[in-house]
C-alpha positions in Angstrom: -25.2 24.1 3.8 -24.4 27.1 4.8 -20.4 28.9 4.5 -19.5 28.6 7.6 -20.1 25.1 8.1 -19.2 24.6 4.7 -15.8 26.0 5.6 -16.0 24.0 9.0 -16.3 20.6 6.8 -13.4 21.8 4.4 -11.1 22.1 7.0 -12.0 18.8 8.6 -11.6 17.1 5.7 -8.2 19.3 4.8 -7.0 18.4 8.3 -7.9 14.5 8.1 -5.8 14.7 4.6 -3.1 16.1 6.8 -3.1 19.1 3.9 -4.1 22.3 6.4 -0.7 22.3 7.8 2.5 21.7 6.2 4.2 21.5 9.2 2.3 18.5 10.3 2.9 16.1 6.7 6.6 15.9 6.8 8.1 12.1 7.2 8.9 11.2 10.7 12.6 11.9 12.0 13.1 13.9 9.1 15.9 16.3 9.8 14.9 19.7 10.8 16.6 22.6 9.5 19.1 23.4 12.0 21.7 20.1 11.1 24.4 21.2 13.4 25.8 18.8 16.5 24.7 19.6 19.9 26.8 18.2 22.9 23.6 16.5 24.9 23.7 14.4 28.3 21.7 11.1 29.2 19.4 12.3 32.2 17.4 8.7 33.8 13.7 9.5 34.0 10.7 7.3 35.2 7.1 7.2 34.9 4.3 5.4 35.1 1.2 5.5 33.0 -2.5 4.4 33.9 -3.8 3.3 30.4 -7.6 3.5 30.5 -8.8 2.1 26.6 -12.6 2.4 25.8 -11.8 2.4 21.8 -8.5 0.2 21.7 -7.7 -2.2 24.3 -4.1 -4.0 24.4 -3.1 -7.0 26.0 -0.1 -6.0 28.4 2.3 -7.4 25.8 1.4 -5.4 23.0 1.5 -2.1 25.8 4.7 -2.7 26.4 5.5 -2.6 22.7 3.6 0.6 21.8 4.9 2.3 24.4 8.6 1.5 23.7 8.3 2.1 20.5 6.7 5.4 21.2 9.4 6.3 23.5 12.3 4.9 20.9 11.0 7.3 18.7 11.3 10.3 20.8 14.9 9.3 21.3 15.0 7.4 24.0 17.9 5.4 24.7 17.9 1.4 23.7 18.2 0.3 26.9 15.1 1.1 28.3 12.4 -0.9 30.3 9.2 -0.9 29.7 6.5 -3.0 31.8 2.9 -3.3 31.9 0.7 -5.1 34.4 -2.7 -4.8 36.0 -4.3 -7.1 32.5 -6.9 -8.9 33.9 -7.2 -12.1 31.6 -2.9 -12.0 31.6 -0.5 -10.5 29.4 -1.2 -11.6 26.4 -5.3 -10.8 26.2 -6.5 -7.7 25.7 -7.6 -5.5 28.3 -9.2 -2.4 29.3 -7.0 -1.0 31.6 -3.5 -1.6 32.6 -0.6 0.3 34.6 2.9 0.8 32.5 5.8 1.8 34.4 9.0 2.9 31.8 12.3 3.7 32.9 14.4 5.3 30.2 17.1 7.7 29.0 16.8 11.0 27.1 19.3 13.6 25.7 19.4 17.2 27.1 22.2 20.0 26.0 25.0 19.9 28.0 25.5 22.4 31.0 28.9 22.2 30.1 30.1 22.8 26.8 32.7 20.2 26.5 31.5 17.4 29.4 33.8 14.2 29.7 30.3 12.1 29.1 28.9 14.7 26.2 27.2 12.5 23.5 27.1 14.0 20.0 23.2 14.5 19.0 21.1 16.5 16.8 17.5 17.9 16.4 15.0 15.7 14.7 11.6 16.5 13.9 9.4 13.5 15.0 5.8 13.0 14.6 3.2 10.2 15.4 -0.6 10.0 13.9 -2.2 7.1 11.9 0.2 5.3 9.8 3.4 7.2 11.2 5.5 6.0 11.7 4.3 3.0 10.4 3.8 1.5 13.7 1.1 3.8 14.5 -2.8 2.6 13.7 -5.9 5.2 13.2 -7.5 4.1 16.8 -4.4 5.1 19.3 -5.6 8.1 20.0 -5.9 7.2 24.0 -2.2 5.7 24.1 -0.8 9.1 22.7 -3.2 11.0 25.2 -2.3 8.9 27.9 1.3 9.1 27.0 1.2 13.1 27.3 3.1 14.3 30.2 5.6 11.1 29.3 6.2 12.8 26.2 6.1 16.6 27.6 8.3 15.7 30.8 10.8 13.0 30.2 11.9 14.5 26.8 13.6 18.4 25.6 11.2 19.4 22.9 11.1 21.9 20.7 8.5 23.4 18.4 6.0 21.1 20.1 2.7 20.5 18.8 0.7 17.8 20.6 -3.2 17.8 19.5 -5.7 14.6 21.1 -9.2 14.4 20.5 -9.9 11.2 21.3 -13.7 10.1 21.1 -14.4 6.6 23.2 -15.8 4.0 20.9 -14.6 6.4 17.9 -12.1 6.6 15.3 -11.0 9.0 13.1 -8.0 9.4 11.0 -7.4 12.8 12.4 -8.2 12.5 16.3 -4.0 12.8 17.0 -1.4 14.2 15.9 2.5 14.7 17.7 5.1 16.9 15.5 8.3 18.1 18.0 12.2 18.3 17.0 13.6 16.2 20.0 17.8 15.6 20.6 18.8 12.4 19.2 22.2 10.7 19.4 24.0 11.7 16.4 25.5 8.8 13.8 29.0 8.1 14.6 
């Protein structure tokens, strides 16, 4: 082998340890650096996803249950609603594509220093791959794709990092990875 593909295989193998970048092995929602409050508002947002799986399929139920929990992680309020259809042997059979419309509530700073409807939050650093949070398995790599602009659009982010190389029919312990601090409601 020759160095440079011996280097190529080093870092492939440093990156599936999740030891190439420090940034990308803390815990998830561990908190970031800057601890202070942050007066936030709820803003409503809605989307709609398209989930095409070739290496993971999910019946509609088990959609609905990633994808909420995806979203709860990112700091989206507890009252959201989350639900898939389009499964074609029903909702609780897997299948290969399916239609997911969410309707939830994130945090965004305040306009206004002092609004009457200000909700006390902080940054938290977040991040999904295989086996984090727990919830997450080694073939979701075309949920987290899929759930892209979701992620990019209906949330503030900061420091974002959002890497996807999904393979069909593949999977690898390092084909995602999501690190971002994102406003979450704050303890009371």
């Amino acid at each position: 082998m020759n160095r440079i593909a011996l280097a190529s295989w080093s870092m492939i193998c440093l990156a599936a340890l999740g030891l190439a970048s420090p940034a990308l092995s803390v815990a998830a929602a561990a908190p970031t650096a800057d601890s202070g409050t942050t007066a936030a508002e709820w803003h409503p947002q809605q989307f709609t996803l398209n989930y095409n799986g070739f290496t993971t399929l999910y019946s509609c139920d088990g959609l609905e249950d990633k994808v909420r929990q995806i979203l709860l992680t990112f700091g989206a309020r507890k009252d959201l609603n989350v639900r898939a259809t389009g499964c074609s042997e029903g909702s609780t059979r897997p299948s290969r594509f399916a239609w997911v419309h969410a309707e939830f509530n994130t945090l965004a700073p305040a306009s206004d220093p002092a609004p009457a409807a200000a909700v006390k939050s902080t940054w938290v650093k977040v991040q999904l791959e295989p086996n984090r949070p727990t919830y997450m398995g080694a073939g979701e790599c075309e949920v987290v794709e899929q759930m892209k602009d979701m992620l990019q659009k209906g949330f503030k982010l900061r420091n974002a990092i959002y890497r996807t190389s999904c393979v069909p029919h593949q999977v690898s312990m390092a084909d995602y990875s999501v690190t971002a601090e994102v406003l979450k409601a704050a303890a009371p």
